[in-house]
C-alpha positions in Angstrom: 109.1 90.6 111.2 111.6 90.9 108.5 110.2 89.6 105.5 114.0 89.6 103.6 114.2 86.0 102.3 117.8 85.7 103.1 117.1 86.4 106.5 117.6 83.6 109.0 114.4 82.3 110.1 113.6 82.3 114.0 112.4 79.1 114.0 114.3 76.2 114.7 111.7 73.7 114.5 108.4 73.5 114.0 106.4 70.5 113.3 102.3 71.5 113.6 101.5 73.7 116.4 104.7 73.0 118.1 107.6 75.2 117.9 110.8 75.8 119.0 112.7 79.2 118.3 116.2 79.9 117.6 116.1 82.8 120.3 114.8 79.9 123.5 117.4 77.5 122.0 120.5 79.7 122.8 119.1 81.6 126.0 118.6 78.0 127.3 122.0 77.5 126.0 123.5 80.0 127.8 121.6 78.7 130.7 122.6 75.5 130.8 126.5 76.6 130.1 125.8 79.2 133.0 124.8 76.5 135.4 127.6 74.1 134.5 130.3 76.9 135.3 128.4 78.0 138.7 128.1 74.1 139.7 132.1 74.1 139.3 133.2 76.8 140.7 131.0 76.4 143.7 132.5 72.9 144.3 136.1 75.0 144.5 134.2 77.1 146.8 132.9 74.0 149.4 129.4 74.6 147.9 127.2 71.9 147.1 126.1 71.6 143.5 122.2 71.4 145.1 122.3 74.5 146.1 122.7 76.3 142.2 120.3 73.9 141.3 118.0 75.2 143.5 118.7 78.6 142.6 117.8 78.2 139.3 114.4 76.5 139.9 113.7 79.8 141.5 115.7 82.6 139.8 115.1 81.5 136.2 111.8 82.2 135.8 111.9 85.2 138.6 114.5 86.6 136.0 112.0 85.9 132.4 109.2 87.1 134.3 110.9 90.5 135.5 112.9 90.9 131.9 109.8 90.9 130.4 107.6 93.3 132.5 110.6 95.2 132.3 110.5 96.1 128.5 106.2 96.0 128.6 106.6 99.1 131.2 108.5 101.2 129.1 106.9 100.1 125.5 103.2 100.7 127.2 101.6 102.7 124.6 102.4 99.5 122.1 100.9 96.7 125.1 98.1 98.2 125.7 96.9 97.9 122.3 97.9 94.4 122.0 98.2 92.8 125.6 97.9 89.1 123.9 101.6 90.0 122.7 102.7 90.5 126.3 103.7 87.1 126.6 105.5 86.5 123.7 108.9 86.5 124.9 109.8 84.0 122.0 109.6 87.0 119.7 112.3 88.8 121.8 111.5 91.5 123.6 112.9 91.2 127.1 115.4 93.5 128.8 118.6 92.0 130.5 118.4 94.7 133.6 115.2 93.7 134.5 116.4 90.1 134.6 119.4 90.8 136.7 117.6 92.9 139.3 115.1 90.4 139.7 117.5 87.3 139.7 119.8 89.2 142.2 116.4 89.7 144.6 115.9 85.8 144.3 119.7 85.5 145.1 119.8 87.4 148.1 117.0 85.6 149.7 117.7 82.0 148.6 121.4 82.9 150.3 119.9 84.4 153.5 117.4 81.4 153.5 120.0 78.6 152.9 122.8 80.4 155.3 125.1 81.0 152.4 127.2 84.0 151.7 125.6 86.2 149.5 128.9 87.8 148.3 130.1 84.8 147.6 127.4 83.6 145.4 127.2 86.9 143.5 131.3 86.0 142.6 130.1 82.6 141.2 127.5 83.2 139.2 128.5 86.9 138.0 131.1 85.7 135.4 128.3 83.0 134.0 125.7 85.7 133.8 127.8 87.9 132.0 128.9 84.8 129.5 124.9 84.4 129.3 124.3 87.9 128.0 127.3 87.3 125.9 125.7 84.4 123.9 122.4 85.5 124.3 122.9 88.7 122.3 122.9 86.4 119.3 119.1 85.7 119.8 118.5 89.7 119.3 120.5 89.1 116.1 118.6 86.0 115.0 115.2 88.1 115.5 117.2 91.0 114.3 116.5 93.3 117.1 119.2 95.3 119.3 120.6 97.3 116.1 122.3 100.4 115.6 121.5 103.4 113.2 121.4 102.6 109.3 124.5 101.9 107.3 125.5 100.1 103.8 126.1 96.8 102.8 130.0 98.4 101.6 130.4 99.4 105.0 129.7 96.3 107.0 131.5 94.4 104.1 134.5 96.8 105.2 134.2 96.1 108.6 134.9 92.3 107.5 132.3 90.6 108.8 131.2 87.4 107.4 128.4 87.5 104.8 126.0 85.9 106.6 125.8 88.6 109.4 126.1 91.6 107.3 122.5 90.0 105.1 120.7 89.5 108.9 121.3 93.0 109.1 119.2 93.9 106.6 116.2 94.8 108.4 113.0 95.9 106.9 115.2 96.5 103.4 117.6 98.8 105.4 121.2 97.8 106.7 121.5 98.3 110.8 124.6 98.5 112.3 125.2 95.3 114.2 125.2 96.6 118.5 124.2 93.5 119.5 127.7 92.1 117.6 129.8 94.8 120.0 127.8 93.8 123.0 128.4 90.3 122.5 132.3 90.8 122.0 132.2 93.1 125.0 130.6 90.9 127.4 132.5 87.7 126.1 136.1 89.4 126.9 134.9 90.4 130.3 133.9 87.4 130.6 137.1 85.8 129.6 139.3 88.3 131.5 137.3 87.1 134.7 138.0 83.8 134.7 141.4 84.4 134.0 141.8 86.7 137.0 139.8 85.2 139.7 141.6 82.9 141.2 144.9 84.9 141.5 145.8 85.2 145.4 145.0 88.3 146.7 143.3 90.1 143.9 140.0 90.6 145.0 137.8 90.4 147.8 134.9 88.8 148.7 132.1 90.8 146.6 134.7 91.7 143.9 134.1 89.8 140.8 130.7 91.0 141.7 131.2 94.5 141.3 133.9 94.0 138.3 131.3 92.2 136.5 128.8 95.1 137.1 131.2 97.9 136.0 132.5 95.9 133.1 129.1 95.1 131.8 127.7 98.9 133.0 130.4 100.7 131.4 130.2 98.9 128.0 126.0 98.8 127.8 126.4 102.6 128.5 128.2 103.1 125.5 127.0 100.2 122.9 123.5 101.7 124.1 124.1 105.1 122.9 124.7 103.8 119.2 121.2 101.7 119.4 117.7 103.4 118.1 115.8 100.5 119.3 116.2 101.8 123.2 113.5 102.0 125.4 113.4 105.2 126.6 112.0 107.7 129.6 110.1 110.4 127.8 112.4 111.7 124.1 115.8 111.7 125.6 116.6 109.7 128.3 117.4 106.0 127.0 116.8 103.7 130.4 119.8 101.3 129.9 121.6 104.5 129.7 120.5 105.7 132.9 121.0 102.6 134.8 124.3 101.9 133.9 125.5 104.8 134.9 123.9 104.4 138.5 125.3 100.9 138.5 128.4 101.5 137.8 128.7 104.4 140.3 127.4 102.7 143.3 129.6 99.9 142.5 132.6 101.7 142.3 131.6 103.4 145.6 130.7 100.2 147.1 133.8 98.6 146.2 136.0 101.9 147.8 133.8 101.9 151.2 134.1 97.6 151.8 138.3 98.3 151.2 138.2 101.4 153.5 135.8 99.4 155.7 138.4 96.6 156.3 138.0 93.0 157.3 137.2 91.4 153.8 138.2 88.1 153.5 140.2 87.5 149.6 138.4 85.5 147.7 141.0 82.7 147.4 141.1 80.7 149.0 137.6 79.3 149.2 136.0 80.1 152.7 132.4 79.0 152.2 131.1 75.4 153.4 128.3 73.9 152.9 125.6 74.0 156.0 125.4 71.6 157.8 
């Protein structure tokens, strides 16, 4: 913990025992945005709104539980020392892939259960998720986490960023460059460019936004990760986002060539999916 009075504290409220962190307020911001977008959309779609509902009851904690056993796997050696800190996710500490790897799982088998078109839902809620790890980039910032190498106060202040950001990234008396700041912008934009472009006619496929959303988000966390010394890493060299971008990417780029090649996708406008009956 930062001890730098001018940092921003993590708490948003406390009142006794009870308290509520900045970094749970905006993740269940993001949440709640994400499920407002996905309840829309899937009304354009001919899905009913219970269905993302649903989803969430099961996928949302699925998601916390596998984020955070996630980042415990690869920072053992620290967790075994101190296993009561395991569950403190309110102190940060989860990892997004984890998340998404178990949320998709949920996904596929709350669509296969429920009759609904798996590709389908993956185009829905991609876009959110990606707006989600947009915004919640600013809880690593809050618990100032996520950070790049060190740097100087002159240099962020030429950078022109706002006063306020460049004195949370003073962490531990040192000056971090701000990742989790060109995450955030990266995953916002995709986000935006997204929404802009899904409903064209006859841009993408069934499955598409799907895989854009992973090779957007792949191909930026692949680089933005690479400027980080806060990774977890595989042994001295390997940094695991690293990694599994680059396999995410890859298999969605091949994925995407071998369902065109394939033939008999539907487009994803206009909306094909109806609610079972």
């Amino acid at each position: 913990m930062n001890n730098n009075l001018a940092a921003i504290d993590p708490l948003a409220i406390k009142w006794g025992p009870f308290a509520v962190h900045w970094y749970g307020v905006i993740i269940g911001t993001a949440v709640l945005l994400a499920l407002w977008l996905s309840v829309r959309e899937g009304r354009r779609q001919g899905i009913d709104e219970d269905y993302f509902y649903g989803l969430l009851l099961w996928a949302l904690p699925v998601a916390i539980i596998c984020a955070r056993l996630y980042y415990v796997i690869f920072q053992w050696s620290y967790y075994a020392s101190h296993p009561a800190e395991i569950i403190a996710v309110w102190d940060g500490g989860i990892a997004i892939y984890g998340g998404i790897i178990g949320g998709a799982v949920v996904l596929y088998f709350y669509c296969r259960y429920h009759h609904l078109s798996v590709w389908t839902m993956l185009d829905i809620v991609a876009p959110t998720v990606l707006l989600g790890q947009g915004l919640g980039r600013w809880g690593n910032f809050i618990n100032q986490e996520a950070f790049g190498k060190a740097t100087t106060k002159v240099a962020l202040q030429a950078a022109h960023l706002p006063q306020w950001l460049i004195q949370q990234m003073d962490v531990g008396g040192v000056y971090r460059t701000p990742t989790f700041l060109y995450e955030s912008l990266w995953d916002l934009t995709g986000f935006a460019l997204i929404m802009l472009l899904r409903h064209r006619f006859h841009l993408f496929k069934r499955g598409e936004i799907a895989l854009t959303y992973v090779i957007w988000y792949g191909c930026g966390r692949f680089v933005i990760e690479g400027l980080r010394t806060d990774s977890l890493m595989i042994g001295s060299t390997i940094r695991v986002s690293q990694l599994l971008s680059l396999v995410f990417v890859m298999a969605a780029v091949i994925l995407w060539v071998a369902r065109r090649r394939r033939g008999g996708l539907v487009w994803y406008n206009p909306p094909t999916v109806r609610k079972e009956k």
